[in-house]
C-alpha positions in Angstrom: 6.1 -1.2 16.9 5.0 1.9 15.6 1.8 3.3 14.0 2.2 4.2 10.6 -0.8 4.7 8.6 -4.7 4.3 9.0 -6.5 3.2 5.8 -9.7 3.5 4.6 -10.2 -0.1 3.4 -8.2 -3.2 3.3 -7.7 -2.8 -0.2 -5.8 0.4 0.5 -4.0 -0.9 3.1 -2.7 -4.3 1.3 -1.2 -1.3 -1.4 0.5 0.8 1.5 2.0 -2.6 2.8 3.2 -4.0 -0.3 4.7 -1.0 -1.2 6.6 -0.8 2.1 7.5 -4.7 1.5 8.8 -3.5 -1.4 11.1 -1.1 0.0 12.2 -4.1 2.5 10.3 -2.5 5.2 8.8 -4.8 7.9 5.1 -3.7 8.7 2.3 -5.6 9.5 -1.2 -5.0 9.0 -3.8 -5.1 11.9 -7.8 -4.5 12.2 -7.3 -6.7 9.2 -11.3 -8.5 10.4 -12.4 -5.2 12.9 -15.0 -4.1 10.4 -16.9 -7.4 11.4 -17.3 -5.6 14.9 -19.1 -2.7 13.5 -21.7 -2.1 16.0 -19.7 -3.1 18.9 -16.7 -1.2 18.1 -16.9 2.4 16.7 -16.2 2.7 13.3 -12.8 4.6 13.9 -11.3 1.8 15.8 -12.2 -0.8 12.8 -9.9 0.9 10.2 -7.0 -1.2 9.0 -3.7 0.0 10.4 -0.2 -0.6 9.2 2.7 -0.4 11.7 6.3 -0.7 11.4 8.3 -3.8 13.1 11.6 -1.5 13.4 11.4 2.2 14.7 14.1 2.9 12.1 12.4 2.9 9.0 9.7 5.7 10.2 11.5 8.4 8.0 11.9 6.2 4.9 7.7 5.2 5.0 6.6 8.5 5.8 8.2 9.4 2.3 6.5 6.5 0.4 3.3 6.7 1.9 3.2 10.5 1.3 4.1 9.3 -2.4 1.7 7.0 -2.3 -1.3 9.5 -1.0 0.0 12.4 -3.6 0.0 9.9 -6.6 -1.2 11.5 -9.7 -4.3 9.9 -11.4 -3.2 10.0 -15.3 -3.9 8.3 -18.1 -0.9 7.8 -19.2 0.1 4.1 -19.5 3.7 1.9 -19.3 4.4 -1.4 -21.2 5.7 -4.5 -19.1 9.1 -5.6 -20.7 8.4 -9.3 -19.7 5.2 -9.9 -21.2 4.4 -6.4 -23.5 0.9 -6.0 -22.0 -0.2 -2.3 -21.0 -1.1 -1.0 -18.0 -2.7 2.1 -16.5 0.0 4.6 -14.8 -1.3 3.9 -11.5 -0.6 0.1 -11.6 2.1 -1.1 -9.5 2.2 -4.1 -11.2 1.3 -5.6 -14.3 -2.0 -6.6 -14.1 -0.8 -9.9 -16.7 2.8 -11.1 -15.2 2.9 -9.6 -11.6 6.4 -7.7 -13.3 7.1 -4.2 -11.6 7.3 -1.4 -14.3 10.8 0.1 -15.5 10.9 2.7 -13.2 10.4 0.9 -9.9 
């Protein structure tokens, strides 16, 4: 396996890793419960980690994740075609139906 990314909360981490599930990349997600060792462990050893499954894909996540991490923080908004409802530019899904937007 290979280190791919170190996040600064689970909630960041869940997006990296859906988006590389997305892209039919196999990662998993580790340190997923280290921040209940804070004390024991240093804090820099209880971030949540994603590593690849196959040494392959390194290229293809390094360019999503770098997408990811240079996202721009607009206001503009997109409409889901299955259920109408709108939704921030920055969602990845809509927050109503779970649909991808028309781009993705």
């Amino acid at each position: 396996m290979y280190k791919l990314y170190e996040a600064a909360d689970l909630h960041e981490a869940q997006l990296v890793l859906d988006l590389l599930t997305r892209h039919d990349i196999a990662a998993r997600l580790l340190n997923t419960y280290a921040h209940g060792a804070l004390g024991e462990l240093p804090f820099t050893h209880a971030y949540p980690e994603i590593w690849l499954v196959n040494e392959a894909d390194i290229s293809q996540a390094r360019t999503l994740v770098y997408a990811f991490e240079h996202r721009s923080a607009t206001q503009e908004q997109w409409r889901c075609s299955h259920c109408g409802e709108a939704n921030p530019d920055s969602f990845e899904l809509c927050w109503h139906c779970g649909t991808t937007p028309p781009s993705s």
